[in-house]
MIVEXTI-9947 format. One line per 4 residues: number of its first residue (from 0); for each residue y, x, z of C-alpha. Coordinates in nm, 2 decimals. Last residue first. Layout:
<nodes>
NUM) Y X Z | ...
</nodes>
This chain:
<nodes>
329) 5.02 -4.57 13.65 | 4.95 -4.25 13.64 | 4.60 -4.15 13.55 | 4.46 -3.98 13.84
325) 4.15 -3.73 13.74 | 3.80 -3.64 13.79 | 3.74 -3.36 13.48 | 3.51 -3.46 13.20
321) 3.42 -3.24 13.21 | 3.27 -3.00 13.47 | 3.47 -2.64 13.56 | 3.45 -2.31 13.39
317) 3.84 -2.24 13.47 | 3.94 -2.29 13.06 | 3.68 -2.60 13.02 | 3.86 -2.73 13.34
313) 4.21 -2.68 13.23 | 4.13 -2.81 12.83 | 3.97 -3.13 13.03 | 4.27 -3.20 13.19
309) 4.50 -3.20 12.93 | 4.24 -3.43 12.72 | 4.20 -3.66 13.03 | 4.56 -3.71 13.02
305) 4.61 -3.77 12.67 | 4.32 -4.00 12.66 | 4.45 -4.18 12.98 | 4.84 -4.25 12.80
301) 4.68 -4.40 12.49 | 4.70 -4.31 12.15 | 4.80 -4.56 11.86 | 5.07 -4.32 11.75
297) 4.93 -3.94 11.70 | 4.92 -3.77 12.04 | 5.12 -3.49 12.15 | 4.99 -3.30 12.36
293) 5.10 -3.01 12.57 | 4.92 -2.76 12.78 | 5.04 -2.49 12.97 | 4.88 -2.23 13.29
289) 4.96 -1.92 13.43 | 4.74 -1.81 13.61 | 4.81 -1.55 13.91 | 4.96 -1.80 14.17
285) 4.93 -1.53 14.46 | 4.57 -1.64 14.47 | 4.45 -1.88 14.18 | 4.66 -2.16 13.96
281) 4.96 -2.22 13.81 | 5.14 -2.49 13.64 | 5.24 -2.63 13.33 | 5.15 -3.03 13.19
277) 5.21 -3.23 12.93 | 5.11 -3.57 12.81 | 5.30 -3.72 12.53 | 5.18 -4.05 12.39
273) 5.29 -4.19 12.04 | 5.58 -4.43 11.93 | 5.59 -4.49 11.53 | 5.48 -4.28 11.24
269) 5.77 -4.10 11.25 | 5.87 -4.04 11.59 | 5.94 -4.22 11.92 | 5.84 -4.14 12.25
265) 5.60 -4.28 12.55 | 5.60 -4.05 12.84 | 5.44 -3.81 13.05 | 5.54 -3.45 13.19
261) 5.35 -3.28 13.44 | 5.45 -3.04 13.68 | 5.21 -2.82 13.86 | 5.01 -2.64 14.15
257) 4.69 -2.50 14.17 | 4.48 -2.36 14.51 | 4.23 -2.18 14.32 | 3.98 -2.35 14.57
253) 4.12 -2.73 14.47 | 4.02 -2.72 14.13 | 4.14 -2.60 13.77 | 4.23 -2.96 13.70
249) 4.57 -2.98 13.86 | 4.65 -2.78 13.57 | 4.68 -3.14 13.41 | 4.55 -3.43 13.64
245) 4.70 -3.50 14.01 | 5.03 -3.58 13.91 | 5.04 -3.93 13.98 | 4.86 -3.88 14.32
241) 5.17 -3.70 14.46 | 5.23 -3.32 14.41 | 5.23 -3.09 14.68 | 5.11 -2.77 14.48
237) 5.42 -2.82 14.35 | 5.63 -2.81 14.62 | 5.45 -2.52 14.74 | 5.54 -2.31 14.44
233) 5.90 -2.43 14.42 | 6.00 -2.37 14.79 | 5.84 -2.03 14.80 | 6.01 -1.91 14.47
229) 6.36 -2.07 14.67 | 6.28 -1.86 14.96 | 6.19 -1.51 14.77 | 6.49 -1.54 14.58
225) 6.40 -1.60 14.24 | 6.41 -1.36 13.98 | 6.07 -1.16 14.11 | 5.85 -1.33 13.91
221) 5.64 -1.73 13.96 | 5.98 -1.91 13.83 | 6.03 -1.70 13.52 | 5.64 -1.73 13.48
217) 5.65 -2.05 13.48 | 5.99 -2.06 13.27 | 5.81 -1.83 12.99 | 5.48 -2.03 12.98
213) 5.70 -2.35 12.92 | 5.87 -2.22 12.67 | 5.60 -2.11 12.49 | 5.42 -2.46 12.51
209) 5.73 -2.59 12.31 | 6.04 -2.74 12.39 | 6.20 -3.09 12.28 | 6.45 -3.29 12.47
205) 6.59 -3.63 12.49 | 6.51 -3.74 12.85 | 6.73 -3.49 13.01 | 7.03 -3.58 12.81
201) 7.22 -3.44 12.50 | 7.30 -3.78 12.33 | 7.04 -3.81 12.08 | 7.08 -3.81 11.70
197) 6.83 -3.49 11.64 | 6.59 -3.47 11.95 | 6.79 -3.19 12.20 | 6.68 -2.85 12.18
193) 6.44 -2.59 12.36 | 6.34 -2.31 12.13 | 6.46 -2.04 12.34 | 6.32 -2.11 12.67
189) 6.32 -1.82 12.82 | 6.41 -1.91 13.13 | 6.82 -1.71 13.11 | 6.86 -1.76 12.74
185) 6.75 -2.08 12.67 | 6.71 -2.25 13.00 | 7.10 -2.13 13.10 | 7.24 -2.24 12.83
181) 7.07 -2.57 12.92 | 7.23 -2.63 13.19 | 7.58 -2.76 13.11 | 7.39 -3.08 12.96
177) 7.28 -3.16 13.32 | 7.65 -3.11 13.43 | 7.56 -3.13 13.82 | 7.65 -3.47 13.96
173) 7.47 -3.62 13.61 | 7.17 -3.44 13.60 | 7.11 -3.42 13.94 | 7.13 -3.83 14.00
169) 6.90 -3.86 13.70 | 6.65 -3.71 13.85 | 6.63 -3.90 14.17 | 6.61 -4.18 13.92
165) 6.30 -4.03 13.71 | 6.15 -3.95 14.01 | 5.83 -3.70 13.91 | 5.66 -3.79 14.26
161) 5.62 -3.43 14.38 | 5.93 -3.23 14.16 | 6.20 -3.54 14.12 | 6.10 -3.70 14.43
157) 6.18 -3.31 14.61 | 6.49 -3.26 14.38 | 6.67 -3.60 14.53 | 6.56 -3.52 14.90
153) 6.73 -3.16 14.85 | 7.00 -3.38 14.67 | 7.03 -3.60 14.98 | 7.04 -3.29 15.19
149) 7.34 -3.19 15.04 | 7.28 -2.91 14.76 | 7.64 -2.66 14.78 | 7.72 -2.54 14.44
145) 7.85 -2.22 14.27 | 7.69 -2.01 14.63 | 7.46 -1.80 14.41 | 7.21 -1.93 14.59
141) 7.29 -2.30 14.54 | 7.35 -2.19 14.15 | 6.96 -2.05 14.17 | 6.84 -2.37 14.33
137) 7.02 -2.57 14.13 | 6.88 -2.41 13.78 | 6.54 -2.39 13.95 | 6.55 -2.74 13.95
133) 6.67 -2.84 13.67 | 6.36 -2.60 13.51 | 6.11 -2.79 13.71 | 6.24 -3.11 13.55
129) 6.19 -3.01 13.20 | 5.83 -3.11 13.26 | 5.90 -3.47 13.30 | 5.87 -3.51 12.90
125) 5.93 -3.22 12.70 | 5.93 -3.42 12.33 | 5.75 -3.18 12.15 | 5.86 -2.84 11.97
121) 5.50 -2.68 11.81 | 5.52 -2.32 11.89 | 5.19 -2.35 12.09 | 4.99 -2.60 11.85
117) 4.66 -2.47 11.91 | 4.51 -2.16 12.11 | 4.69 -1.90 12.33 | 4.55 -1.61 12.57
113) 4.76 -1.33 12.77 | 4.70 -1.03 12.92 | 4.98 -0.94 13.11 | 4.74 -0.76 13.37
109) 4.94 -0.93 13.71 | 5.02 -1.23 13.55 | 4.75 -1.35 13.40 | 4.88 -1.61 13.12
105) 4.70 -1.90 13.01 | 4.84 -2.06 12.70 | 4.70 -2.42 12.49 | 4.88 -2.62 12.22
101) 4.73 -2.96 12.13 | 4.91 -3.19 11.81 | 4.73 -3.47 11.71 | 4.39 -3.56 11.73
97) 4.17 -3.38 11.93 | 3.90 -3.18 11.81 | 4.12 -2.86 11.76 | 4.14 -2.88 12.20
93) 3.80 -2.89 12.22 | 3.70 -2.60 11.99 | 4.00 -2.43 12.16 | 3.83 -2.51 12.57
89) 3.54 -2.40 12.48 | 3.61 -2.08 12.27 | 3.85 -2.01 12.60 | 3.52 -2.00 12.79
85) 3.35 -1.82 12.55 | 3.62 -1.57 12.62 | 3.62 -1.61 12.98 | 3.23 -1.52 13.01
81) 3.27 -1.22 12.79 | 3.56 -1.10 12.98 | 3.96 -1.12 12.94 | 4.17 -0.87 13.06
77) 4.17 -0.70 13.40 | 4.07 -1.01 13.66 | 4.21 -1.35 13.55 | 4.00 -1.52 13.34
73) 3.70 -1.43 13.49 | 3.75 -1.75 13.73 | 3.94 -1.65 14.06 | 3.75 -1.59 14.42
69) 3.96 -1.28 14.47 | 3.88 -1.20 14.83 | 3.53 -1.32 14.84 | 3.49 -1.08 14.53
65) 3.48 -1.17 14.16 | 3.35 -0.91 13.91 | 3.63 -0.67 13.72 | 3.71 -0.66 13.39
61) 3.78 -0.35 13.22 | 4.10 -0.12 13.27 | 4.33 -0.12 13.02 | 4.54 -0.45 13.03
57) 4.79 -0.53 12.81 | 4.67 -0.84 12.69 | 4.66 -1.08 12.36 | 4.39 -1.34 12.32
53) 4.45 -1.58 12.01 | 4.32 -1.89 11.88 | 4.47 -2.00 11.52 | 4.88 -1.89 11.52
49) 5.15 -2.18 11.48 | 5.35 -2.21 11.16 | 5.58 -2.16 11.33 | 5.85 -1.95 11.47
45) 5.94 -1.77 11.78 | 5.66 -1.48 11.70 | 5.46 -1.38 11.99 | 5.58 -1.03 12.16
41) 5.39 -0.72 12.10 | 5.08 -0.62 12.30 | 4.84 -0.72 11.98 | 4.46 -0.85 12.01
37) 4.40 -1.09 11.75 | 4.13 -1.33 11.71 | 3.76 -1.30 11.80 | 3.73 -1.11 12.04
33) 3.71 -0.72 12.00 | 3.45 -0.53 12.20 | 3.41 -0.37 12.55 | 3.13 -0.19 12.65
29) 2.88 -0.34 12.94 | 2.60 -0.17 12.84 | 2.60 -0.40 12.51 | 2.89 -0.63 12.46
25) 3.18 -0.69 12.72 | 3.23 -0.61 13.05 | 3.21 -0.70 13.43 | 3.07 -1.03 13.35
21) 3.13 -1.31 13.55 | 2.81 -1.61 13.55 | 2.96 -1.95 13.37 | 3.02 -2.20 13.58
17) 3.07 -2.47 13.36 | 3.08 -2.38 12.98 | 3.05 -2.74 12.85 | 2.96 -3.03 13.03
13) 2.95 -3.35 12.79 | 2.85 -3.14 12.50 | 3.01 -2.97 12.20 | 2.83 -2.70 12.04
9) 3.03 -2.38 11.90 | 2.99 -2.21 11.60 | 3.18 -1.88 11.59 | 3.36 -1.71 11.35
5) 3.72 -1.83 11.42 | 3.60 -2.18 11.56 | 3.30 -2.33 11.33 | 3.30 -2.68 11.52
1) 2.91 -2.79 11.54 | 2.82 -3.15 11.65
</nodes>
């Protein structure tokens, strides 16, 4: 089966761009050329329609091979390389071959280059995932000194982060003005086009983002706004993750050391109820990836497709096997 992907065919097969050799540059004697796609420093549009597979960096400098001290895919040295970017052809031909809606960003942090593919300004139902941004709200107002965090909601936030408690978050929501929050996501996370489903009480469960707005709170989280402490608490939380979360960025493999939140759920639309399986995280030393993909599945999905479709996107985008082991929740 041939997609034709922005100017280039690709194949898909059962194992597709695993562990693909780095490459110091691009082209001929190593020069660097255009991908396919746009290449552009300025800030992605807030609106749809939503843009075909894109790269976008700052960087300068040309890639760089891994070293024993930087053992991270391609992806995140100085740009992208040619072994990244047929990569990130991978992982788009998959992701357009799914039904529904897919949006895909990776985001190095320390060259800014960033790369994008799918549905990425397409508001979906958030899911669990909002529950990383309640709790950076309360650790921020606990720092701020607004609100003191007993250590039954320290237990509270840590169910709601590792084992995705949908109780334990409900208890935050509700003792701290849940719907008071999300001023705060919007302007303050980045999350501008987060709102609550037409008709809905405004309520944790009843939210939409997009794929952008999840990149921007990860990276909100993973930056210098936190205090060093609370940043520290996040990221090893969520590289603790129970069993039910192990899928997602989870997928980019236990030596770049990944961490994330996942959001899944059965919601209504038109058309009927449909799957959502999210997930954002990070992944490689000093948490350098970035990492988002939601789906939205058609009705008549099932919860393991979704999953093993977000998974399969990380792997494909770390050169790893697919499809990738998993845990489907329960």
């Amino acid at each position: 089966m041939h997609i034709r992907l922005i100017g280039v065919s690709v194949r898909l097969i059962g194992v597709a761009v695993a562990a693909l050799p780095f490459v110091a540059g691009c082209g001929q004697d190593g020069v660097r050329v255009r991908p396919a796609g746009e290449w552009s420093s300025a800030p992605a549009p807030s609106a749809p329609p939503d843009p075909p597979a894109t790269a976008t960096s700052t960087a300068t400098s040309p890639a760089g091979t891994a070293t024993p001290d930087s053992p991270v895919p391609s992806a995140c040295q100085d740009g992208w390389d040619c072994a990244q970017r047929a990569r990130f052809e991978a992982a788009a031909a998959y992701a357009a071959n799914r039904r529904g809606q897919l949006g895909v960003v990776m985001r190095d942090r320390q060259t800014g280059a960033v790369w994008r593919a799918g549905a990425t300004r397409t508001p979906m139902w958030t899911g669990s995932t909002i529950k990383l941004a309640i709790a950076t709200f309360l650790l921020e107002r606990q720092r701020a000194g607004a609100i003191h965090l007993t250590d039954a909601d320290r237990r509270a936030m840590s169910d709601m982060l590792r084992s995705s408690s949908n109780d334990a978050t409900d208890t935050l929501w509700n003792r701290y003005d849940g719907p008071g929050m999300l001023d705060r996501f919007r302007a303050g996370y980045g999350m501008a086009s987060l709102s609550v489903v037409a008709g809905r009480e405004t309520y944790w469960r009843n939210l939409r983002c997009t794929a952008e707005d999840l990149d921007h709170l990860m990276s909100y989280v993973l930056g210098d706004h936190l205090h060093a402490d609370d940043r520290a608490y996040l990221v090893e939380t969520l590289r603790g993750v129970a069993d039910n979360q192990h899928w997602g960025v989870w997928a980019a493999g236990p030596t770049l050391r990944p961490g994330n939140k996942d959001g899944w759920a059965l919601k209504p639309d038109s058309g009927g109820e449909h799957w959502v399986t999210h997930t954002v995280g990070f992944a490689g030393p000093t948490e350098r990836c970035v990492v988002v993909v939601m789906y939205s599945q058609p009705p008549g999905g099932t919860l393991s497709a979704g999953v093993h479709a977000v998974s399969d996107v990380v792997a494909l985008l770390f050169g790893g096997q697919t499809p990738a082991k998993v845990s489907v929740p329960a």
